[in-house]
C-alpha positions as CSV (number, residue, x, y, z in Angstrom):
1,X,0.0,0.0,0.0
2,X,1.4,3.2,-0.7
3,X,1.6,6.5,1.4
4,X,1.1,8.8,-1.5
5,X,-2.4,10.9,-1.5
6,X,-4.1,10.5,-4.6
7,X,-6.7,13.8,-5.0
8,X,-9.3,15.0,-7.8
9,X,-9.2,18.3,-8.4
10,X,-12.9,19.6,-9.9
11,X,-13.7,22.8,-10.9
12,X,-10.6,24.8,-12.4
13,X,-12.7,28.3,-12.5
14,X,-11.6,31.3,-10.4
15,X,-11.0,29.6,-7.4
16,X,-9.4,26.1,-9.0
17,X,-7.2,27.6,-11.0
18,X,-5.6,29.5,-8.7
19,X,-6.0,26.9,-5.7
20,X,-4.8,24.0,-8.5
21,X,-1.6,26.2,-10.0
22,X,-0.6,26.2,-6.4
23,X,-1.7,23.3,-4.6
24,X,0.7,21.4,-7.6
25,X,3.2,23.6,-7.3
26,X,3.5,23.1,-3.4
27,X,3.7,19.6,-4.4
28,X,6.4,19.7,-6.7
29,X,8.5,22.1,-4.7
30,X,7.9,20.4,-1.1
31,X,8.3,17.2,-2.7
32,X,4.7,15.9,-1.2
33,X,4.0,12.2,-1.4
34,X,0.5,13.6,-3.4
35,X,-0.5,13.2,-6.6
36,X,-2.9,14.8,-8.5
37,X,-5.0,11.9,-10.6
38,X,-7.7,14.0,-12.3
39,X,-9.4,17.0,-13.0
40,X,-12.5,17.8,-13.7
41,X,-13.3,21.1,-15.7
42,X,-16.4,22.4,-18.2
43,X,-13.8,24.6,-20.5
44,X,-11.3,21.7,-21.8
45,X,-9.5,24.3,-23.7
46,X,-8.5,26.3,-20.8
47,X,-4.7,26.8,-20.1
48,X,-4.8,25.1,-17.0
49,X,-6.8,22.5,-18.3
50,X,-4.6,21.6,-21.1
51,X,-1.7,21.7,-18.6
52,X,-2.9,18.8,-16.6
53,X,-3.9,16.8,-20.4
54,X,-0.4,17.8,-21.4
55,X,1.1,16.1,-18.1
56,X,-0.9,13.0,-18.7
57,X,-3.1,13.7,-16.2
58,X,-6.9,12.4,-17.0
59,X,-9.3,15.9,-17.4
60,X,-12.5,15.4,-17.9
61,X,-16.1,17.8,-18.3
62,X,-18.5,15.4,-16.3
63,X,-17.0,15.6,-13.0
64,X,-19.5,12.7,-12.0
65,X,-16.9,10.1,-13.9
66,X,-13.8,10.8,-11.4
67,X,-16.2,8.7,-9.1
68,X,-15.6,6.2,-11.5
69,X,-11.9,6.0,-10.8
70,X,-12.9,4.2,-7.5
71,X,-10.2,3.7,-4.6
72,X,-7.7,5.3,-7.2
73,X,-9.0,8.9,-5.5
74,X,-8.1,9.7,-2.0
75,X,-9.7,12.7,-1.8
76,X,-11.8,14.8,-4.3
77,X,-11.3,18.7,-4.2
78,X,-14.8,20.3,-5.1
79,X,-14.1,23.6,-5.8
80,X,-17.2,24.6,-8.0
81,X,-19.4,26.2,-5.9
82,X,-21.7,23.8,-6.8
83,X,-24.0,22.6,-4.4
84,X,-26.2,20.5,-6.7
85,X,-23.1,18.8,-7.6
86,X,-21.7,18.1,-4.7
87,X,-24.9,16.1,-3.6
88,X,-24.4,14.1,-6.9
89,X,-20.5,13.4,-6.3
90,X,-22.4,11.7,-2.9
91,X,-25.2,10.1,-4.3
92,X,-22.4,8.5,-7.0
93,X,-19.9,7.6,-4.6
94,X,-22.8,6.0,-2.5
95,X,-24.2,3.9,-5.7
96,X,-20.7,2.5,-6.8
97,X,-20.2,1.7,-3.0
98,X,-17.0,4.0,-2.6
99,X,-16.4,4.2,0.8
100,X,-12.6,4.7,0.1
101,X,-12.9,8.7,-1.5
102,X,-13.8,11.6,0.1
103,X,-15.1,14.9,-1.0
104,X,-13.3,17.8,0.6
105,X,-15.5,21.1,-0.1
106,X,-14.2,24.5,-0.6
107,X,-14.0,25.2,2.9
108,X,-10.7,23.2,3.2
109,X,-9.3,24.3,0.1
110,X,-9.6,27.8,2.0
111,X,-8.0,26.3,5.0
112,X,-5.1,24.5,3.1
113,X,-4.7,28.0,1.1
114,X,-3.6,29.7,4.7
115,X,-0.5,27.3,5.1
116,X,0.6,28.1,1.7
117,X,1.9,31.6,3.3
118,X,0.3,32.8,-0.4
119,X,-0.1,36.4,-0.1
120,X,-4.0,37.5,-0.7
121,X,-7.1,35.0,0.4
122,X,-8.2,32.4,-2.5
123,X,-10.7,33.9,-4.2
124,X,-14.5,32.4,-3.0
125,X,-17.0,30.9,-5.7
126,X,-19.5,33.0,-6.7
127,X,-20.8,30.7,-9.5
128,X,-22.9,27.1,-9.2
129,X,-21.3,25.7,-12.2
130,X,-17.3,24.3,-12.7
């Protein structure tokens, strides 16, 4: 079994671009035993978005099918805004009998944001889409 922390990152809008551009590159430069598996994202074109494709990393529009990645996500950042979709994520992870992932909300991408020592708060979602 192996240590490393396997997250989902959903939502790359105005607050996971910023939290994912730096969440990855606290990863790389603190050498973190996490990886980021997936992302989730409606605009497939954006430069963030093709960033992830280009390092191999599975994006995808429905952010419902990272649930179907099973026990290969540790934890899934949901950082749309999106309350409808967040009760879907559950509902999902509940039907496929995932009791291995878990959804962290916004809220702790906030929290995680304040040990980065970035200067400025992480932006809040004012939208309900990703």
């Amino acid at each position: 079994m192996s240590n490393k922390v396997r997250v989902a990152l959903l939502g790359l809008g105005s607050v996971g671009e910023i939290f994912a551009e730096n969440f990855l590159e606290k990863i790389q430069e603190e050498h973190a035993n996490v990886e980021i598996v997936a992302v989730a994202s409606r605009d497939l074109e954006s430069p963030v978005a093709m960033g992830f494709v280009h390092s191999k990393i599975p994006v995808f529009r429905d952010a419902l099918e990272v649930i179907d990645l099973g026990e290969k996500v540790d934890i899934i950042f949901d950082l749309t805004g999106n309350a409808q979709l967040r009760k879907d994520l559950r509902a999902r992870l509940q039907e496929t009998n995932n009791r291995h992932t878990v959804i962290a909300p916004e809220v702790v991408a906030h929290l995680l944001w304040s040990f980065f020592g970035e200067v400025g708060e992480l932006p809040r979602s004012s939208q309900t889409g990703y």
